[in-house]
C-alpha positions, 0 to 999 in steps of 0.5 A: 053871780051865776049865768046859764045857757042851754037852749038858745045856744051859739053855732058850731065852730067851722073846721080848719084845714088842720082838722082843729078850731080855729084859734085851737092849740095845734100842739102834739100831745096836747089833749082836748077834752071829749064829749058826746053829741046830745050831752051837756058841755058845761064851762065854768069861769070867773071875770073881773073888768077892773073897777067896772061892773060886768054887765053880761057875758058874751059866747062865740063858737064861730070864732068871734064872728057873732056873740050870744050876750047874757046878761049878768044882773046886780053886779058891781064894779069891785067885784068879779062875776063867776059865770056858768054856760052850757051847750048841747052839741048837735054835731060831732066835730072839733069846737073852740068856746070863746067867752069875754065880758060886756062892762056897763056902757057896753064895752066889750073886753080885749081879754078873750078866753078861749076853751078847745075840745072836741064832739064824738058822736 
């Protein structure tokens, strides 16, 4: 099951007084990926909600403040859903994606994934 997003997508994550996302790993030498404005940002990923269905997937660049929700249709409970998002940055800057599953009654998954990198222009 395959999930893609490029045209209504989640705000720009709010910069840190450290110059990172928040949540973004602050580590010297720790290397984000670079990427241009106006050019795809393409994530991929796999989820499993443990014997329940994952009914969507759900994206946060303001640091889980709001979720864009997309729904993952025909999924069943023993099975994980590989998910694909896409996003066109408006706006140069430093950017933490955060992904999670919805399961069938609408439960959102303590697991968060969080995927830091960064917009030039």
């Amino acid at each position: 099951m395959t999930d893609r997003a490029s045209s209504s997508t989640p705000e720009r994550a709010p910069a840190s007084e450290e110059g990172g996302a928040p949540g973004a790993s602050g580590a010297p030498g720790v290397q984000r990926p670079v990427h241009r404005v106006g050019e795809p940002v393409t994530f991929d990923g796999y989820v499993d909600d443990f014997e329940r269905n994952v009914a969507a997937m759900q994206f946060s660049l303001d640091d889980g403040a709001t979720w864009t929700t997309y729904e993952t249709r025909g999924t069943v409970a023993d099975k994980g859903v590989n998910w694909h998002f896409t996003y066109i940055p408006t706006q140069p800057g430093r950017y933490l994606l955060k992904a999670r599953a919805i399961d069938g009654e609408g439960n959102a998954s303590a697991l968060v994934a969080s995927y830091a990198f960064e917009v030039r222009p």
